[in-house]
N, C-alpha and C positions, 0 to 999 in steps of 0.2 A: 494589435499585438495579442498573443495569447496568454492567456491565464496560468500560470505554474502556481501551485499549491505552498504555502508558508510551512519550513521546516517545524518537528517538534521534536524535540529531543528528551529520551529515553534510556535509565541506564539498566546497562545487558552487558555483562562480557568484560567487568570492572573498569566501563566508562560509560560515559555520558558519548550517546551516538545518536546524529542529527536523523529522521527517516522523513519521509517524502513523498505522496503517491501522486506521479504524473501516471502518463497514459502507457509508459512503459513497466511501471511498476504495475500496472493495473492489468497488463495482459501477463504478465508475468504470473500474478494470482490467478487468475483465469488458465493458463497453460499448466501448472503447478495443480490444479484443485479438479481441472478436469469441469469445471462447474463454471458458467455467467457470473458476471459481477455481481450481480444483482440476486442469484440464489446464492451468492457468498455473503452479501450485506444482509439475508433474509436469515441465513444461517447462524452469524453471529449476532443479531437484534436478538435472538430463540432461546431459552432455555436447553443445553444440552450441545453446544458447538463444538463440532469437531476439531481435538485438538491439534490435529496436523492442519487445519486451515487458519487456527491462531498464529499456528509458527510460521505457515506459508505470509500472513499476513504482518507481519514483523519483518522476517525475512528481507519480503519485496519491497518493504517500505527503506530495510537498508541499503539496499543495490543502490539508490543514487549518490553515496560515497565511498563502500565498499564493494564493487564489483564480479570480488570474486569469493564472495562468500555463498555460501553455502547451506540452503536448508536443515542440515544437521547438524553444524557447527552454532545456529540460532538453536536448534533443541535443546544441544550442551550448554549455552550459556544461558536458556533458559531454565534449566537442571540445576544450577547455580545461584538461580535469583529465588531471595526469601519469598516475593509475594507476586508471581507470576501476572497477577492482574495487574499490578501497577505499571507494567510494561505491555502488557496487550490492549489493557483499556484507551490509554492514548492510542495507541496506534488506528485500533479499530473505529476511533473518534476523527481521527485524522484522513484515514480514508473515507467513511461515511461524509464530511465536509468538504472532501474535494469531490467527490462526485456530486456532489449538491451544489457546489458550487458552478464547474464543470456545465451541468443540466442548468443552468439559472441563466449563468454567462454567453452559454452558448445557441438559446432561444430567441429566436428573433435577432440575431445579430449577421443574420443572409451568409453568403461565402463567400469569399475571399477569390478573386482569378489569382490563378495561379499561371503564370509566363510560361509555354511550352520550349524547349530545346529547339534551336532549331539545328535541322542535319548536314 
C-alpha cells in the first residue's frame, strides 16, 4: 500500500483548513512554479523565498479538499492573515516531511506489477 501524507491544518480564510502534499499536490507546485521540487524545497529552506512560491505552496497543499480554489484567492486570504508565517511555516514543514518521507518509504521497497488490460 502506498504512503499518503498525514493532514495539517492551518487557518487562512477565517477557518481552520486541513492541507495535504500527495504527488498531486506536488506536481501541481512544480506546474504552478515552473521550477523541480526540489529547487522549490531549496528555495524556501533560503533566505529570501519567493513569495508566489509560498502561496503556490499553500495553495496545492489545499487542492486535496478544495478543488477549485485558486492561487489568488490563497493570496487574498493571505492578505488577511495577521502573521503570514504562521500559515506557510506548516505548510512548508508539511511538504519538506512528505517528501522525505515519500524518498525513505519508497527505497528499497522494488515495484509493484502492475496487471495489464487485456484487449
Amino acid at each position: 500500500m502506498g504512503y499518503l501524507p498525514d493532514f495539517v491544518d492551518v487557518r487562512i480564510g477565517g477557518q481552520v483548513r486541513p492541507v495535504r502534499y500527495g504527488m498531486n499536490s506536488i506536481r501541481k507546485i512544480e506546474q504552478e512554479t515552473g521550477k523541480s521540487i526540489t529547487a522549490v524545497i531549496h528555495e524556501v529552506s533560503s533566505p529570501g523565498a519567493s513569495l508566489n512560491t509560498l502561496v503556490v505552496i499553500v495553495w496545492a497543499g489545499l487542492l486535496v479538499r478544495t478543488r477549485n480554489l485558486t492561487v489568488d484567492q490563497v493570496g487574498d486570504w493571505l492578505d488577511e492573515t495577521e502573521d503570514i508565517a504562521e500559515v506557510c511555516r506548516p505548510c512548508v514543514d508539511a511538504l519538506s516531511e512528505s517528501l522525505e518521507r515519500k524518498l525513505t518509504t519508497e527505497q528499497g521497497s522494488g515495484y509493484e506489477e502492475v496487471p495489464q488490460e487485456k484487449n
